[in-house]
N, C-alpha and C positions, 0 to 999 in steps of 0.2 A: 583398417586401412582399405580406402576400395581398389578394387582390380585395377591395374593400368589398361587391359585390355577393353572393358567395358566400358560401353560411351553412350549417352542418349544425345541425341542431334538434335538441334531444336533451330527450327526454320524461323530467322526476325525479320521483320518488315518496321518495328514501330507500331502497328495497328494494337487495340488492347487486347486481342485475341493474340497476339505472340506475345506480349505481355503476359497473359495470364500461362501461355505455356511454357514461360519461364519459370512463376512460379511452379506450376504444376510440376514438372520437371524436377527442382529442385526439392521438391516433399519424395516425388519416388525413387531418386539416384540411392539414398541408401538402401532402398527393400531389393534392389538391384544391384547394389555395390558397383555403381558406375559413375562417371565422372558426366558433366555435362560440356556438351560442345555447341554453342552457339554461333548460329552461321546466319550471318548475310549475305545474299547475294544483288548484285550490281550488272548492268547490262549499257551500251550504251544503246540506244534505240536505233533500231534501224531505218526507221523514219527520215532519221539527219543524215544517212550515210550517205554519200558525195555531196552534199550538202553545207554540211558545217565541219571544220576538223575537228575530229572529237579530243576534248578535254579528260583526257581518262583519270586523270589526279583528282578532279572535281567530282567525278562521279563516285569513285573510291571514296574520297573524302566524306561524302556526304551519306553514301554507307556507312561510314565508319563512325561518321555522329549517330547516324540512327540506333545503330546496335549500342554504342555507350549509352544511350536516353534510353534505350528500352533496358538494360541490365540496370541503371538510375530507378526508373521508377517501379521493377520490379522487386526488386530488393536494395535499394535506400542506400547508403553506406555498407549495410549488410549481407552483402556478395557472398556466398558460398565459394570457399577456395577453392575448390576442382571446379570452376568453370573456365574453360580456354573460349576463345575468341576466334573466328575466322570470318575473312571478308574476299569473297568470291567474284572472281568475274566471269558472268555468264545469268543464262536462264534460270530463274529458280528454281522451278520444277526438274529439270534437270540434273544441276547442281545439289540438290538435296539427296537426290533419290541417289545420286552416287556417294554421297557426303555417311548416308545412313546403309550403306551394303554391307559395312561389317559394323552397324550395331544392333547393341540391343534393342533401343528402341527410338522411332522418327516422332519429335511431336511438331505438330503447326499448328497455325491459326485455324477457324472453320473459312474465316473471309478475311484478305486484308484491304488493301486500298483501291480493289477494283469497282468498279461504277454497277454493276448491277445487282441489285437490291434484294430483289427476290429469289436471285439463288442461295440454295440450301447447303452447297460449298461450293470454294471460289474452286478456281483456275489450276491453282496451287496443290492444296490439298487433296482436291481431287485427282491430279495426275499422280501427288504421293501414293496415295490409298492405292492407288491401281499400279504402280511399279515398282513400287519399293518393296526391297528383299526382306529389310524387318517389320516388324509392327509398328500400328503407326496409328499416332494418337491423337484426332483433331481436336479445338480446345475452342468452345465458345466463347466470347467476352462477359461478362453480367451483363454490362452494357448493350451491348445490340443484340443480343440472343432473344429472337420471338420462338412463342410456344407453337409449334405446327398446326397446322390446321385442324387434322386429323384429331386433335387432342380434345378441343373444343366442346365435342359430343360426352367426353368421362364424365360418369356420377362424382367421381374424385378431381373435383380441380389439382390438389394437392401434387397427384400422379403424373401429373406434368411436368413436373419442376423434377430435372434430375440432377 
């Protein structure tokens, strides 16, 4: 039976890089005897503020699909029972990094749905990595994961692919 104490927090967005850290997540909750805690978080933009009256049900809501399509296409009908659900109102980076202060361990995406291409980690992740009190596990997709540059020059193409 795993610990009720032990939790791995896993940051969704939808993107297949939180997808795949759901999977991942759910291969090491037993080597950890911990439970998985998948969090969405939701913000209304500040953008629209005095602007438009915010719809907060709609922005919930639409968190709230996101994280069921991504526990859907992560594991199928075959959901791991120790997964709970939470859906957040606030900044992700923020929201995570508090969401992970008493776990075992934070995992997220390496990038999820921000616009710039070329970084090496988003927005997210990277504020994880730097303040978050556990470990913290970024997760490439198959999908969009390029091989560094750096790599390029190895006798071993092979040694790339981790």
């Amino acid at each position: 039976m795993n610990n009720p104490e032990a939790k791995i927090v896993v940051g969704v967005d939808g993107s297949d890089s939180s997808v795949q850290a759901l999977r991942l997540a759910a291969r090491l909750a037993p080597a950890l005897n911990a439970r998985i805690n998948a969090v969405a978080c939701w913000d209304f933009p500040q953008i629209y503020a005095g602007y438009v009256p915010p719809d907060f049900e709609a922005f919930e809501g639409a968190a709230r699909r996101t994280l069921a399509e991504a526990l859907g296409k992560a594991f199928g009908p075959d959901a791991p029972v120790e997964i709970t659900q939470a859906v957040v109102r606030g900044p992700a980076p923020a929201k995570l990094v508090e969401a992970g202060a008493d776990a075992a361990l934070l995992v997220v995406g390496r990038r999820g749905h921000g616009g710039f291409i070329g970084m090496h980690l988003g927005s997210v992740s990277s504020a994880c990595v730097s303040h978050a009190a556990c470990p913290v596990l970024v997760v490439h997709s198959d999908s969009n994961h390029r091989h560094h540059h750096l790599w390029r020059g190895s006798k071993d193409k092979g040694a790339a692919k981790l």
